[in-house]
C-alpha positions as CSV (number, residue, x, y, z in Angstrom):
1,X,0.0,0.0,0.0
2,X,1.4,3.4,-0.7
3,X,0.5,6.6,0.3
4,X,0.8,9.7,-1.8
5,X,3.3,12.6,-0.1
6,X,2.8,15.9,-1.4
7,X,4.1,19.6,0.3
8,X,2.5,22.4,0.7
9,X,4.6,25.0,-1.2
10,X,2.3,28.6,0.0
11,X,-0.9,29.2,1.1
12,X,-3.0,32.6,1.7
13,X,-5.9,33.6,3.7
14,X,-8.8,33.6,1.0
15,X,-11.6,34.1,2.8
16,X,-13.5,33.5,6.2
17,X,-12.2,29.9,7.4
18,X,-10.8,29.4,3.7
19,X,-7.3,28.8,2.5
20,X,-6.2,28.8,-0.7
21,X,-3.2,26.2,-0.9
22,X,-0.6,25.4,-3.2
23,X,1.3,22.3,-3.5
24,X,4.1,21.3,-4.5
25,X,2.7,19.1,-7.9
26,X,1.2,22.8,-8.9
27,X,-2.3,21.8,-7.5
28,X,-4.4,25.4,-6.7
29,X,-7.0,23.8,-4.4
30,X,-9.5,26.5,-2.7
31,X,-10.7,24.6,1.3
32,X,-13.5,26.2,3.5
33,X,-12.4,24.1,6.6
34,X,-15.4,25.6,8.5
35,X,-17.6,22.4,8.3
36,X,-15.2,20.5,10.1
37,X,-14.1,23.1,12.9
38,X,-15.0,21.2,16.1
39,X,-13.8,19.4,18.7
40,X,-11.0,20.0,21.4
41,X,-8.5,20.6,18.9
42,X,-10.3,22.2,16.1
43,X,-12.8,23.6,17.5
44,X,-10.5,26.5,18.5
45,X,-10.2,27.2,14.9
46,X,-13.9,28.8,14.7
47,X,-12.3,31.8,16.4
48,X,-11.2,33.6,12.9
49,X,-8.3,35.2,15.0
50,X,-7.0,32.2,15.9
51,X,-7.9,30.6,12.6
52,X,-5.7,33.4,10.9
53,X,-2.7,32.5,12.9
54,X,-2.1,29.9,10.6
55,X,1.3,29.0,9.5
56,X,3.6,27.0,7.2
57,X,5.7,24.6,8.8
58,X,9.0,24.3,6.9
59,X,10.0,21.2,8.4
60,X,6.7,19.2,7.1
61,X,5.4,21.7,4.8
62,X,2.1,21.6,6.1
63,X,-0.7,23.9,7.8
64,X,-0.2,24.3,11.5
65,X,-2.1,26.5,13.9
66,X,-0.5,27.3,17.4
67,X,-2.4,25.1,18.9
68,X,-0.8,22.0,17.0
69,X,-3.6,21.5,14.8
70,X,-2.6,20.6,11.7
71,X,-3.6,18.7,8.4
72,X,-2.3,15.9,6.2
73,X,-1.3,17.6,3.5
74,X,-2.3,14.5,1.2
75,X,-5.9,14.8,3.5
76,X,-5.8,18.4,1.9
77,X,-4.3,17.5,-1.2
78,X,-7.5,14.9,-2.1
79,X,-10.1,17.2,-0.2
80,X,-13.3,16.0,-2.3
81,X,-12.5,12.7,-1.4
82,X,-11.9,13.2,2.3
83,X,-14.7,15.6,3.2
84,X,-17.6,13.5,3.8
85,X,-16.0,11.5,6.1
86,X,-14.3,14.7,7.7
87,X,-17.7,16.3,8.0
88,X,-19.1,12.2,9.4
89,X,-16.7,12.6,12.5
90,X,-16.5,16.3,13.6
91,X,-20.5,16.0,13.6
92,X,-19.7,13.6,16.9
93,X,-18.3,16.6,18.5
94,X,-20.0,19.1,17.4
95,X,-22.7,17.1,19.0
96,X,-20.7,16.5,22.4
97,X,-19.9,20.3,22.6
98,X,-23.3,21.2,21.7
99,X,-22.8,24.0,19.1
């Protein structure tokens, strides 16, 4: 079994809880990552502050937010393919923090 490894070359603030990414295959791929913002961990993401604190890491090139929160950048990479499932297991939390 393999399992794809791409970087994440840049990024910018596009909008309110949305990224614009590039990788390092060229891909341009647009994420609203609001949907999934719940939990202990991610749930601290909803404050767009905190959100916006986002960061490169050079050593992984991937997202990371000060709180460690970060993102496979292959989970990122293959986003259609990931979301439902994404969106399947934050609604657990969402439902345990009752937002």
């Amino acid at each position: 079994m393999t399992h794809e490894i791409y970087k994440i070359k840049s990024f910018s603030i596009a909008a309110a809880y949305t990224l614009e990414i590039v990788f390092d295959d060229g891909l341009l791929k647009t994420i609203n990552f609001e949907p999934i913002l719940y939990g202990s961990l991610y749930g601290k993401l909803r404050d767009t502050n905190f959100f916006n604190s986002v960061y490169l890491d050079p050593e992984v090139c991937t997202l990371v937010w000060p709180n460690g929160a970060d993102f496979d950048p292959a989970l990122l990479h293959n986003w259609e393919d990931n979301f439902a499932a994404l969106v399947e297991r934050t609604s657990k939390w969402r439902t345990y923090a009752n937002v």
